[in-house]
Backbone as a chain_set.jsonl record, in Angstrom:
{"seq": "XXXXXXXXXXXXXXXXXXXXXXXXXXXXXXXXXXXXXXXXXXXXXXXXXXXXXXXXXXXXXXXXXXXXXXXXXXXXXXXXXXX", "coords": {"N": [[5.121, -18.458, 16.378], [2.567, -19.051, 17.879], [-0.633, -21.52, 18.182], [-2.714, -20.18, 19.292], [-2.365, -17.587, 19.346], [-1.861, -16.993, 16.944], [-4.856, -17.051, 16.044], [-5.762, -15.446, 17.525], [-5.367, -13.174, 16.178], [-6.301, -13.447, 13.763], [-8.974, -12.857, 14.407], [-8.677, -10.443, 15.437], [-8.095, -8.826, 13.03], [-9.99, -9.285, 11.131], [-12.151, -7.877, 12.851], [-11.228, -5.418, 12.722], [-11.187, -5.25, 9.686], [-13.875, -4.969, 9.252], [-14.868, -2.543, 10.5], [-13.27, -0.886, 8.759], [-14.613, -1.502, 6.38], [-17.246, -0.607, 6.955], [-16.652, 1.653, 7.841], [-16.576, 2.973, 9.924], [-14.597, 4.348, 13.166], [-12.134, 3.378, 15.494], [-12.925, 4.61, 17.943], [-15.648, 5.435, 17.777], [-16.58, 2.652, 17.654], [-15.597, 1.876, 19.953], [-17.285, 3.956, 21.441], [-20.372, 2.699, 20.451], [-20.235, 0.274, 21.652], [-19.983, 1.293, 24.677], [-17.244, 1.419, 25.965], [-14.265, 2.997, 27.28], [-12.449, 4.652, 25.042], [-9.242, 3.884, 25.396], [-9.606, 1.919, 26.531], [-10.83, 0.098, 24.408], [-9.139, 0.63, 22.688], [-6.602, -0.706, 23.452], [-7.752, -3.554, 23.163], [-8.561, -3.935, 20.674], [-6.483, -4.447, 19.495], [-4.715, -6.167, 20.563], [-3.323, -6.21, 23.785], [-5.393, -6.05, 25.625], [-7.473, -8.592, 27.241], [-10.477, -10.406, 25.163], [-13.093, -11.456, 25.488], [-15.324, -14.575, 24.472], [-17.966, -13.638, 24.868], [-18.001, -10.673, 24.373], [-16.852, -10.438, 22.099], [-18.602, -11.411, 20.443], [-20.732, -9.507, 21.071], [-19.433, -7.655, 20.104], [-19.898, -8.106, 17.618], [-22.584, -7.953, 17.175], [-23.307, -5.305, 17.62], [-21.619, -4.684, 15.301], [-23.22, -5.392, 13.392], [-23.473, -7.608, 11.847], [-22.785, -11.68, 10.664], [-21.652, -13.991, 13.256], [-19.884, -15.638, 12.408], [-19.074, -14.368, 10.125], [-16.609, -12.426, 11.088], [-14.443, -14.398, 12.055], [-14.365, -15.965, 14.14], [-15.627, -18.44, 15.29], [-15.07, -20.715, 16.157], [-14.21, -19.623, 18.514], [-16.401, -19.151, 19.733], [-17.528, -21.293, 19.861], [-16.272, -23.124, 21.701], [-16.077, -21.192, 23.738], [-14.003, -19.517, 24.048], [-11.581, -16.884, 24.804], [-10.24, -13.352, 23.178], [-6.508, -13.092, 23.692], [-3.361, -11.663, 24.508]], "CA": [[3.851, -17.946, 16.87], [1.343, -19.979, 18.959], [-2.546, -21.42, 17.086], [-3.467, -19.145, 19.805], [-1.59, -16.335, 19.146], [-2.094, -16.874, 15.455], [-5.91, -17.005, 15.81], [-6.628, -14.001, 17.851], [-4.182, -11.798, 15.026], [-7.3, -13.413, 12.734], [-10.187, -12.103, 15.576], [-8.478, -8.709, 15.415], [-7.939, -8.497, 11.925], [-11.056, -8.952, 10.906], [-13.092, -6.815, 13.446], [-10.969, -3.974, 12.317], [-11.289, -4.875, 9.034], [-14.804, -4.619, 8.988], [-14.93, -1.189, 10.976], [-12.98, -0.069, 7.669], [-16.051, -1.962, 5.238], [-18.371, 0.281, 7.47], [-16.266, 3.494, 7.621], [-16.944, 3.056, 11.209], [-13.331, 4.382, 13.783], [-12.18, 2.403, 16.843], [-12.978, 5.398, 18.749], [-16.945, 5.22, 17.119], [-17.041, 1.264, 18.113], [-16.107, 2.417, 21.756], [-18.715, 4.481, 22.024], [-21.481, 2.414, 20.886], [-20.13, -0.535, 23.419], [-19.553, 2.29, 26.261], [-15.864, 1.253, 26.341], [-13.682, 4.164, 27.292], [-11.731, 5.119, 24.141], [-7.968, 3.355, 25.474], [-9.793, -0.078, 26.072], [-11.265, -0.381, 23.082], [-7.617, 0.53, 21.134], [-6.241, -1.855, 23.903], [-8.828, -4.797, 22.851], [-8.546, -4.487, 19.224], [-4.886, -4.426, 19.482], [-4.479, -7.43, 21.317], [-3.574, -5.716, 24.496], [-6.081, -6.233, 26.464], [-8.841, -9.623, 26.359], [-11.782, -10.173, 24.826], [-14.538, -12.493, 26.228], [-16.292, -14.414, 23.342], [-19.174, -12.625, 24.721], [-17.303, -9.333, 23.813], [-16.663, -10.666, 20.801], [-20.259, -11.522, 19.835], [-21.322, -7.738, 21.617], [-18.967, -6.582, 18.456], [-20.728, -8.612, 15.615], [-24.228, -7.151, 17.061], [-22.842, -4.171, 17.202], [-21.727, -4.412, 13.6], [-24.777, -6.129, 12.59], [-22.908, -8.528, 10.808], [-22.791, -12.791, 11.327], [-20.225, -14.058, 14.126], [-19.229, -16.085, 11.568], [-18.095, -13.365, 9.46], [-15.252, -11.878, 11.824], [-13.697, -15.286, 12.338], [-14.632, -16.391, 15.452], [-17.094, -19.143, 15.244], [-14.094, -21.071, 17.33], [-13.695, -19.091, 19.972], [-17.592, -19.118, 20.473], [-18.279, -22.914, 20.489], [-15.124, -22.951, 22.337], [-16.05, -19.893, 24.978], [-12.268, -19.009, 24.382], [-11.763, -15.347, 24.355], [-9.062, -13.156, 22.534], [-5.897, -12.982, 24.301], [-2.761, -11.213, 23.829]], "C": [[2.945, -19.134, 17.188], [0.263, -19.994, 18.003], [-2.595, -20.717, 17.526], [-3.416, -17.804, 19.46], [-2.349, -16.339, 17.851], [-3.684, -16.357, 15.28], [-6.571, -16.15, 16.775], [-6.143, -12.985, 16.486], [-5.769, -12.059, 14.15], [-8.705, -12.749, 13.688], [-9.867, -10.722, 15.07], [-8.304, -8.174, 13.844], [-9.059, -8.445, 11.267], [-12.117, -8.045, 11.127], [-11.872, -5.596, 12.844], [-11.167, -3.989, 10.925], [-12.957, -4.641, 8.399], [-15.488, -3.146, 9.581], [-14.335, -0.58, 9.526], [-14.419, -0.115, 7.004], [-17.281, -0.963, 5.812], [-18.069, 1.71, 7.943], [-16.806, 3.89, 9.192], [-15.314, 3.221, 12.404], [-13.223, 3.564, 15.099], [-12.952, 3.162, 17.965], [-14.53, 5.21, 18.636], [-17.328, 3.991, 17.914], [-16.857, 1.263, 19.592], [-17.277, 2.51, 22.097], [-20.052, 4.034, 21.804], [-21.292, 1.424, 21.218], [-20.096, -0.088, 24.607], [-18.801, 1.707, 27.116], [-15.526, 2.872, 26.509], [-13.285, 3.83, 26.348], [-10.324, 3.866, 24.215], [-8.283, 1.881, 25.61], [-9.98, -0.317, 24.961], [-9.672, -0.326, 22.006], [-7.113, -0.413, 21.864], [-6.822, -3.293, 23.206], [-8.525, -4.961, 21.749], [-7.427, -4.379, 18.823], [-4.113, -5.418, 19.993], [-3.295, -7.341, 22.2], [-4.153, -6.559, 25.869], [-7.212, -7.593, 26.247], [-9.72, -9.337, 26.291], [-12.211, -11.478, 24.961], [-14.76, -13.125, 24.648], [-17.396, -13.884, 23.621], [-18.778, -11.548, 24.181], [-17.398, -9.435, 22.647], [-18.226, -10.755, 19.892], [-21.152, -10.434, 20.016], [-20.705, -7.112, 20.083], [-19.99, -6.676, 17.508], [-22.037, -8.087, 15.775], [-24.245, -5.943, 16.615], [-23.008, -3.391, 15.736], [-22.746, -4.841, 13.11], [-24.367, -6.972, 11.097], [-22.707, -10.107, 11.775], [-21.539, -13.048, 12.35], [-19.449, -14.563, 13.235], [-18.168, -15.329, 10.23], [-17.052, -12.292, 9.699], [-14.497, -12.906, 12.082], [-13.982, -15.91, 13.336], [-15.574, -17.299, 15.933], [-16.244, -19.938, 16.547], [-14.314, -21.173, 18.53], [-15.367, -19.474, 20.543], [-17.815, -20.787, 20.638], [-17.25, -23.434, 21.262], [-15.229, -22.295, 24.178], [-14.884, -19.529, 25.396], [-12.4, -17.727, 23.909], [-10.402, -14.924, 23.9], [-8.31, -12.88, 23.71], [-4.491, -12.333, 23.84], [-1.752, -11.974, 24.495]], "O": [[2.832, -20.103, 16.437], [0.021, -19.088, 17.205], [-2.584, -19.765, 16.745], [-4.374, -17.045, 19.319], [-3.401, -15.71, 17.736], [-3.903, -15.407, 14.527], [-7.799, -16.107, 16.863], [-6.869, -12.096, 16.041], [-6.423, -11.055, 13.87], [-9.358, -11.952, 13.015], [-10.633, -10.009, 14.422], [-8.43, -6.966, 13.644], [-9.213, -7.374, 10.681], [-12.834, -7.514, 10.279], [-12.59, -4.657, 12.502], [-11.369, -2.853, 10.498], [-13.178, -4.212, 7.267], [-16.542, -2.722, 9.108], [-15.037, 0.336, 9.098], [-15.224, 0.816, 7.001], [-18.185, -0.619, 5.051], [-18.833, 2.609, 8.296], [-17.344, 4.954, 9.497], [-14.78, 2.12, 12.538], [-14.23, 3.149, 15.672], [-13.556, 2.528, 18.831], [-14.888, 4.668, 19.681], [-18.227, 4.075, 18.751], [-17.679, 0.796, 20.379], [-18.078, 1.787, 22.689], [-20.966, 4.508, 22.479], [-22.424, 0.949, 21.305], [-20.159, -0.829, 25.587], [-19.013, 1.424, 28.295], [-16.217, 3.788, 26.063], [-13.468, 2.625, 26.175], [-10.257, 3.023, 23.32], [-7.675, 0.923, 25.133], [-9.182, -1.066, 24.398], [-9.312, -0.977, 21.026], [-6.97, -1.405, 21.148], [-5.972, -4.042, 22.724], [-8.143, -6.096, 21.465], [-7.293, -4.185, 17.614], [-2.894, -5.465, 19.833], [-2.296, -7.998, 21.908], [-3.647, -7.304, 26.707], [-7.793, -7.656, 25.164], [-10.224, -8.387, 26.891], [-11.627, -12.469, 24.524], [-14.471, -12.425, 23.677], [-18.047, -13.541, 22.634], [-19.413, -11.385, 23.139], [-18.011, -8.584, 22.002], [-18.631, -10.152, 18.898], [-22.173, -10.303, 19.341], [-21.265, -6.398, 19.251], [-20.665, -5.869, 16.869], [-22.688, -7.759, 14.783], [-24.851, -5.469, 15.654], [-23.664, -2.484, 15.223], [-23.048, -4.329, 12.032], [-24.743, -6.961, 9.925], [-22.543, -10.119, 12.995], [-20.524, -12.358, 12.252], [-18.318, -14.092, 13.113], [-17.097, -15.614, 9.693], [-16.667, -11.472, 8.866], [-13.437, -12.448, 12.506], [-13.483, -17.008, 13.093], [-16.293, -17.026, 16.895], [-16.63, -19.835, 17.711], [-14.517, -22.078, 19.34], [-15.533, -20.013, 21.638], [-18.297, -21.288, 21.654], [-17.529, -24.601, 21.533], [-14.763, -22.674, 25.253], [-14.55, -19.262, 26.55], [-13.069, -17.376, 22.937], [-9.444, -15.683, 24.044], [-8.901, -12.5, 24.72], [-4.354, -12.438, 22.621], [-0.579, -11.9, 24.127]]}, "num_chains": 1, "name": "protein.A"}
């Protein structure tokens, strides 16, 4: 497995595991980004990419630090998740 590879699996693992910590569904985090439903399971499935803007739209979202989904990286970086 690729850093890259390796270090989106930690991007996606985190944002879902903080949708658990907030009892919040993928389907839920769609709808308050106003993703359709199949991107959003695409995206956090590593699928489809994610922007680090995307990525930083999540953590507002969640109202949690960027730093606390993993992704400080990707943002001083401006590398987005990729599958």
């Amino acid at each position: 497995m690729s850093e890259q590879r390796s270090q989106n699996d930690v991007f996606l693992a985190e944002i879902r595991a903080e949708l658990g910590r907030q009892k919040i569904s993928q389907r839920q985090l769609g709808r308050m980004l106003g993703w359709p439903t199949t991107t959003t399971y695409y995206r956090l499935n590593g699928r489809m990419a994610l922007s680090a803007e995307r990525l930083l739209t999540i953590a507002t979202v969640l109202d949690v630090p960027v730093t606390s989904l993993g992704f400080q990286n990707a943002v001083a970086s401006d590398q987005g998740v990729r599958s």
